[in-house]
MMTF fields as JSON, N, C-alpha, C and O atoms, coordinates in Angstrom:
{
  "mmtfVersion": "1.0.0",
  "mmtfProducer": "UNKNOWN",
  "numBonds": 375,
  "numAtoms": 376,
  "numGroups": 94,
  "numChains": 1,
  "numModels": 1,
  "chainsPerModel": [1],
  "groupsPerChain": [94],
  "chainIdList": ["A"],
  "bondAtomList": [4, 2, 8, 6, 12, 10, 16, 14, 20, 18, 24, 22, 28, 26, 32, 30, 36, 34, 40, 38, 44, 42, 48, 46, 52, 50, 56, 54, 60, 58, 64, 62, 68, 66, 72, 70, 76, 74, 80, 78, 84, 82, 88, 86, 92, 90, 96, 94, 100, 98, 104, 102, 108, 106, 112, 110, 116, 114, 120, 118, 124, 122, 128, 126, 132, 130, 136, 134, 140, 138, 144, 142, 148, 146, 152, 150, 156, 154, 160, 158, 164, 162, 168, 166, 172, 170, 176, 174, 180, 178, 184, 182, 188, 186, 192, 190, 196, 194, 200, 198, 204, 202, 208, 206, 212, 210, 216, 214, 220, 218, 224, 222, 228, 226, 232, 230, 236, 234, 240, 238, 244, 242, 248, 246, 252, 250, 256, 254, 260, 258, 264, 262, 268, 266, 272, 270, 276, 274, 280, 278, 284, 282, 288, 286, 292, 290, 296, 294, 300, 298, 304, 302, 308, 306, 312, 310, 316, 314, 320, 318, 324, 322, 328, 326, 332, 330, 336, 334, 340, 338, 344, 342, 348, 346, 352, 350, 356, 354, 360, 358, 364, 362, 368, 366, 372, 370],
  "bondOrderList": [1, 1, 1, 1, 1, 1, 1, 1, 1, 1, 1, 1, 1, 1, 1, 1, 1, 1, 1, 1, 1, 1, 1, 1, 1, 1, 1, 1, 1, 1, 1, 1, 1, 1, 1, 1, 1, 1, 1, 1, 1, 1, 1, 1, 1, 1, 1, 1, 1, 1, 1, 1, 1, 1, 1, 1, 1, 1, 1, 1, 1, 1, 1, 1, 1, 1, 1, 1, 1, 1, 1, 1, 1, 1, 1, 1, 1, 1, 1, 1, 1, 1, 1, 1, 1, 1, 1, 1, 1, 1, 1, 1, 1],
  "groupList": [{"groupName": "UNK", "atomNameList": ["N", "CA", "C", "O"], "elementList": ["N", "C", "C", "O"], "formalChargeList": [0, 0, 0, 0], "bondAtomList": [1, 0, 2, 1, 3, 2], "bondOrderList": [1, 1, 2], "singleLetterCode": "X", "chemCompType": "L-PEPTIDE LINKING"}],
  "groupTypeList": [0, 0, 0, 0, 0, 0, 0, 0, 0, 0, 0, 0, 0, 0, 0, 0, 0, 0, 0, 0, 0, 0, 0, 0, 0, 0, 0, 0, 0, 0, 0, 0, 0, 0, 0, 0, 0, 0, 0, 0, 0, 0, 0, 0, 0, 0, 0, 0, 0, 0, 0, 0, 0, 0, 0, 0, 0, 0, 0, 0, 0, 0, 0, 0, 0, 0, 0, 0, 0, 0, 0, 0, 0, 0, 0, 0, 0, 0, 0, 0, 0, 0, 0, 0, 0, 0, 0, 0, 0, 0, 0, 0, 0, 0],
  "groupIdList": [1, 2, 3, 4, 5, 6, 7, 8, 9, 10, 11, 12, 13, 14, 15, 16, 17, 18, 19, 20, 21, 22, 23, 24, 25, 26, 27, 28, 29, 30, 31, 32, 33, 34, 35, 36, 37, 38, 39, 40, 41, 42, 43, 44, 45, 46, 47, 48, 49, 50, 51, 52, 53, 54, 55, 56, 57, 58, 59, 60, 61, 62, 63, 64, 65, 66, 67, 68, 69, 70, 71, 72, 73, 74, 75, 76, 77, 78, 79, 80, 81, 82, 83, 84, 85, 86, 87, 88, 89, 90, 91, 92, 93, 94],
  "secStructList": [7, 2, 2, 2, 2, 2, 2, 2, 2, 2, 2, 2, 2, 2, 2, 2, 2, 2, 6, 6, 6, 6, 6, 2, 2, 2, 2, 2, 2, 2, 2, 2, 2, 2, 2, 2, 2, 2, 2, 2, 6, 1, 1, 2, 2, 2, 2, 2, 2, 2, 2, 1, 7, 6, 6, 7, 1, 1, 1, 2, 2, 2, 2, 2, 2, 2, 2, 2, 2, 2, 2, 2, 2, 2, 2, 2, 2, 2, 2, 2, 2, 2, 2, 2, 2, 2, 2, 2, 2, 2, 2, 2, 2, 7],
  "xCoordList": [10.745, 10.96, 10.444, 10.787, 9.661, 9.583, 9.495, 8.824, 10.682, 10.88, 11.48, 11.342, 12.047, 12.532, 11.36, 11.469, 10.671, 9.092, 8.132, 7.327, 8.092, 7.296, 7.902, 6.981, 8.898, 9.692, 9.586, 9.21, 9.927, 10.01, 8.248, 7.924, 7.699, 6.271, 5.542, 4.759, 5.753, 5.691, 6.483, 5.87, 7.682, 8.422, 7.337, 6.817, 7.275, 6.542, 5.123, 5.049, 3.811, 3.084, 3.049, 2.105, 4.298, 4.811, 4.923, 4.318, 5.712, 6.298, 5.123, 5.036, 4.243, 2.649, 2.615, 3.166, 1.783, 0.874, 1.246, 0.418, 2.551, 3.396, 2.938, 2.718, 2.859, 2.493, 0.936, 0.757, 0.025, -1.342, -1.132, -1.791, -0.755, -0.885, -0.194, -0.316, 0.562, 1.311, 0.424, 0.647, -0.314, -1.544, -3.045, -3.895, -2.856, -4.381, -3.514, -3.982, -2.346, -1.695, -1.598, -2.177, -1.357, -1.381, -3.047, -3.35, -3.756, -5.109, -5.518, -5.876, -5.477, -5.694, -4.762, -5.466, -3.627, -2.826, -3.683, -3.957, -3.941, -3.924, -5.633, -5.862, -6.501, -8.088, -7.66, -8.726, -6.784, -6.504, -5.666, -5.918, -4.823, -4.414, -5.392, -5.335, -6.64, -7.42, -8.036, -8.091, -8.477, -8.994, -8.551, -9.163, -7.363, -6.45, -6.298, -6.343, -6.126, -6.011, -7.352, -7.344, -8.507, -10.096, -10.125, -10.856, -9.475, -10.274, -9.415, -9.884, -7.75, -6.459, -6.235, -5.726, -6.947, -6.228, -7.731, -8.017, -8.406, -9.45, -10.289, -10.87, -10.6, -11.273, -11.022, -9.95, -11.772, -11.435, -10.264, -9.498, -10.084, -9.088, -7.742, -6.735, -7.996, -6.685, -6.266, -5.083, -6.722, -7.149, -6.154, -5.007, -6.746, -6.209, -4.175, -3.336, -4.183, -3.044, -2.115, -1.051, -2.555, -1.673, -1.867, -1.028, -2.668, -2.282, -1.187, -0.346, -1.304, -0.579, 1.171, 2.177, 1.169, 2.269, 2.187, 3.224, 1.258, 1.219, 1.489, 2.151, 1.109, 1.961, 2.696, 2.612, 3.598, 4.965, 4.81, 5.514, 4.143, 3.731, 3.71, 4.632, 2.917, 2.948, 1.556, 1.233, 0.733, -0.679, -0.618, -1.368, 1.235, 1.281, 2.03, 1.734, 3.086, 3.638, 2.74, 2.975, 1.53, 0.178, -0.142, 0.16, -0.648, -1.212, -0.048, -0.377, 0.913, 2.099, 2.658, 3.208, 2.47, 2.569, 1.387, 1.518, -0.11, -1.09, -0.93, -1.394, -0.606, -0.472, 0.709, 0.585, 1.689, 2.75, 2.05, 2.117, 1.234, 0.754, -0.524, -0.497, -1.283, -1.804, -1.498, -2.305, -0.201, 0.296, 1.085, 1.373, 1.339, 2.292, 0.854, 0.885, -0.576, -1.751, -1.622, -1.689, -1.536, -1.939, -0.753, -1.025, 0.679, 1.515, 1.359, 1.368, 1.161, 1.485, 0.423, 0.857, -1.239, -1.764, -1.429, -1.383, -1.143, -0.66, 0.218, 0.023, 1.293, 2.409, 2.234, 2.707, 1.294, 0.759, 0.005, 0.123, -1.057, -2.144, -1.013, -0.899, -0.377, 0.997, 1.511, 1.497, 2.083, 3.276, 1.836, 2.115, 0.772, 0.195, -0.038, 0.483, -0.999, -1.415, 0.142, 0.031, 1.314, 2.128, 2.97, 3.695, 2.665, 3.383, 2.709, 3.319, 0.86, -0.149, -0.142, -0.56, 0.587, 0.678, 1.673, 1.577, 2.871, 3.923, 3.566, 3.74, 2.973, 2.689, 1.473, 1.538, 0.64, -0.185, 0.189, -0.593, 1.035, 1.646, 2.136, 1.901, 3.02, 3.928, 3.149, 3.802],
  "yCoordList": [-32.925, -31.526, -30.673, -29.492, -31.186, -31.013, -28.989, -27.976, -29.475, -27.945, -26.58, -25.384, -27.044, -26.182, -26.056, -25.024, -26.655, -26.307, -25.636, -24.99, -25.708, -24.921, -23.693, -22.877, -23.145, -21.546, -20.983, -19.861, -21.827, -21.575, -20.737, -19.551, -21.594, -21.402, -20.494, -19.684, -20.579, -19.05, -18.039, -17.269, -18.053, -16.429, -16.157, -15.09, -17.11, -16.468, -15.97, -14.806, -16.362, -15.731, -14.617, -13.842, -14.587, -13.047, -12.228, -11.156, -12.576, -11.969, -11.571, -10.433, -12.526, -12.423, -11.209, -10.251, -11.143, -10.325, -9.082, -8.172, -8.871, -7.55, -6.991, -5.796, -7.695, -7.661, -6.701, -5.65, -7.733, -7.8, -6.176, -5.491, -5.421, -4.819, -3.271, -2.12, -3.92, -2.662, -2.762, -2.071, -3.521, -3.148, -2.37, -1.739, -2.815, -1.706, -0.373, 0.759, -0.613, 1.154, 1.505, 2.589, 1.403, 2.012, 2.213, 3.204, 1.624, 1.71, 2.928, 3.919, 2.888, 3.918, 5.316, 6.243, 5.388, 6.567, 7.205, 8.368, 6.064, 6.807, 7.281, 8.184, 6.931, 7.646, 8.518, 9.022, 9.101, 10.549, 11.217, 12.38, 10.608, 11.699, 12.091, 13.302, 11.365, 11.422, 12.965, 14.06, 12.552, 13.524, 14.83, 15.853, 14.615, 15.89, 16.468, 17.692, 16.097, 16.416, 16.871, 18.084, 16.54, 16.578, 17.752, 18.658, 17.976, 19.414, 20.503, 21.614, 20.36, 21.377, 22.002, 23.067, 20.678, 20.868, 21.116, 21.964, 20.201, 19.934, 21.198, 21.571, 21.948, 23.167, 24.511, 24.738, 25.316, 26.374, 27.253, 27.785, 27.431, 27.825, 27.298, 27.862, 25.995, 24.832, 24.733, 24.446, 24.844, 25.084, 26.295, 26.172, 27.583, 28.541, 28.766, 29.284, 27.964, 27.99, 26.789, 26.472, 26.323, 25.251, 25.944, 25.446, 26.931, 27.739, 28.508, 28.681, 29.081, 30.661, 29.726, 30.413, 28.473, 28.188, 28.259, 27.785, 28.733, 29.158, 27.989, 28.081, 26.75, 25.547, 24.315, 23.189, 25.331, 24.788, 23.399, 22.524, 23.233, 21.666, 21.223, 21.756, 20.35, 20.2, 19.518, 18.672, 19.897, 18.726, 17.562, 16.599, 18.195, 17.212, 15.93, 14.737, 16.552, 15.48, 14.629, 13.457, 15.462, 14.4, 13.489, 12.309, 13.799, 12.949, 11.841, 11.142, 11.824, 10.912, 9.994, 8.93, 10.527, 9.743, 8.677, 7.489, 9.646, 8.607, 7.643, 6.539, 7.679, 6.899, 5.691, 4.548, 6.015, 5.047, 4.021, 2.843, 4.448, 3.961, 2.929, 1.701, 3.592, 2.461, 1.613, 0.777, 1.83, 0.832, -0.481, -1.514, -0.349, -1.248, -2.152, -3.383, -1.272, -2.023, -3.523, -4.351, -3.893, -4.963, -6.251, -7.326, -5.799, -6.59, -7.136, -8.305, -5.663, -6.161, -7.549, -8.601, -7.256, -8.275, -9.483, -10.463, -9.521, -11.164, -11.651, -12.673, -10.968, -11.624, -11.988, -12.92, -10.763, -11.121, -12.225, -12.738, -12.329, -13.862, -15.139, -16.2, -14.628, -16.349, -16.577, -17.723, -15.631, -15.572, -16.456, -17.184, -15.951, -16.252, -17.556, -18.404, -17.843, -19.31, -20.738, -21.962, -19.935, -21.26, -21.04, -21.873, -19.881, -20.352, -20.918, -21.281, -20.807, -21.663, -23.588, -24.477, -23.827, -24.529, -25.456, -26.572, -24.256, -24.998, -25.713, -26.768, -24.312, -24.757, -25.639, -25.997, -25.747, -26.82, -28.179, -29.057, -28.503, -29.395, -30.474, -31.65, -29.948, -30.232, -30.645, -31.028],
  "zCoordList": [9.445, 9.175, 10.328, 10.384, 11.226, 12.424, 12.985, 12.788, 13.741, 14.42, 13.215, 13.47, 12.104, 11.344, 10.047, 9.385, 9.79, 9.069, 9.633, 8.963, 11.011, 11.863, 12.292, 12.265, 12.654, 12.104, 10.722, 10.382, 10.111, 8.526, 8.558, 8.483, 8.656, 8.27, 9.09, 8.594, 10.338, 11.476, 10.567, 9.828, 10.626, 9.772, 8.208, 7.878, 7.687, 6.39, 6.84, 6.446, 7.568, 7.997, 8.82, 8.975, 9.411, 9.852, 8.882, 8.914, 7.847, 6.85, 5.926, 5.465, 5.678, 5.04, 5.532, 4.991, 6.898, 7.719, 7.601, 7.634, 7.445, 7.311, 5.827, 5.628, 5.125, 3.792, 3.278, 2.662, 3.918, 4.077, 4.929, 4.146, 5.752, 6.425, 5.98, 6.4, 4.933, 4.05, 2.488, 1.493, 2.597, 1.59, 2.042, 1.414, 3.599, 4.094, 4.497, 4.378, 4.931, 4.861, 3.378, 3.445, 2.386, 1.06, 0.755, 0.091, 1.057, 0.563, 1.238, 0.602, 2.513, 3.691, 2.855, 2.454, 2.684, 1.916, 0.589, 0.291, 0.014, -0.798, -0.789, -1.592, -0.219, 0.098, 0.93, 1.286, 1.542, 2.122, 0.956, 0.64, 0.409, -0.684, -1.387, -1.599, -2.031, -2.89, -2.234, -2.794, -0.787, -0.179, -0.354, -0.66, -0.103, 0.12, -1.069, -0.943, -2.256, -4.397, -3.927, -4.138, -3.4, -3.936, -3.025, -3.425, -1.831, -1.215, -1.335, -1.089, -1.805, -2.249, -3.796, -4.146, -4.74, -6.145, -6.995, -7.84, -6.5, -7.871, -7.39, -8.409, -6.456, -6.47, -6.944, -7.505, -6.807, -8.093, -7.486, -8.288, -6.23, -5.853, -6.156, -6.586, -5.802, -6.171, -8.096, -8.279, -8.817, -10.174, -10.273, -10.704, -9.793, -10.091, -10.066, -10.804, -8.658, -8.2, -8.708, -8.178, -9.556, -10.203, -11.629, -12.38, -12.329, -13.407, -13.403, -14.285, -12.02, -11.768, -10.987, -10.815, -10.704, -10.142, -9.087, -8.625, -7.962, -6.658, -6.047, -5.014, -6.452, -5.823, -5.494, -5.003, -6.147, -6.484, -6.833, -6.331, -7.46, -7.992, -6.616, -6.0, -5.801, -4.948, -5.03, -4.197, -6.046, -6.321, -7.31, -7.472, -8.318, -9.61, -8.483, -8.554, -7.429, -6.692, -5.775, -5.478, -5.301, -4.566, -5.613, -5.438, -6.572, -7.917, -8.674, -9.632, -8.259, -8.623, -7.537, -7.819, -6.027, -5.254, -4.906, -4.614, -5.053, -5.026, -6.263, -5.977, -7.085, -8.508, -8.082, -8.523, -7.314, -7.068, -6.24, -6.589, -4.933, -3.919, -4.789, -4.866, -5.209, -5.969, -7.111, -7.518, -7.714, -8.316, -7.43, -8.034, -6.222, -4.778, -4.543, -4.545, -4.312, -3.815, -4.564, -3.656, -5.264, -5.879, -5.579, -5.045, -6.099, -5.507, -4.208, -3.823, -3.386, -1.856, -1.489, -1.02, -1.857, -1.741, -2.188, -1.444, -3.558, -3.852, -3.066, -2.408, -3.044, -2.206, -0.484, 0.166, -0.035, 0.872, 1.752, 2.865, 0.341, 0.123, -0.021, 0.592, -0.928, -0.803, 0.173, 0.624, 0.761, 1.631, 3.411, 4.364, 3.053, 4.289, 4.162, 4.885, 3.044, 2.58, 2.327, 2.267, 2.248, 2.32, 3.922, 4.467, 4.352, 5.162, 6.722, 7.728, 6.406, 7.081, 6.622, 7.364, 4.912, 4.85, 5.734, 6.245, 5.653, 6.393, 8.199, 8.808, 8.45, 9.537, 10.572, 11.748, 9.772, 9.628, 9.148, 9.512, 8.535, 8.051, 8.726, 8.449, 9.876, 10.49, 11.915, 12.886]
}
């Protein structure tokens, strides 16, 4: 299985790493959104202006996008952790 187990198994640890790396960018997203809800929305100014409409929902869409982003966190790692661990298998293997 030679030369075509050892691509195989190179592309999936590529494919891993990409993975692993779109789970520290979502992690990274969403502790700046947090930031950004924590110094725009949750203060009394920010409060006010999500009573009065002043913006334009625009803290309910921060608070729903951070919510998406940390619902992806978890997938991305597993698949990540697999995708690395078989395709180190592959290529160790061989």
């Amino acid at each position: 299985m030679g030369k075509a187990g050892t691509f195989g198994g190179t592309l999936t640890l590529v494919i891993g790493a990409a993975f692993l790396l779109g789970w520290i960018g979502a992690g990274m997203a969403v502790d700046y959104i947090d930031g950004e809800l924590e110094e725009n929305c949750d203060s009394t100014t920010g409060q006010i202006g999500q009573i009065t409409g002043w913006d334009d929902g625009q803290c309910q869409d921060g608070r729903d996008s951070r919510d998406t982003l940390a619902a992806l966190q978890m997938p991305l790692l597993i698949i990540g952790v697999a995708l690395v661990g078989g395709g180190g298998f592959l290529v160790f293997r061989s």
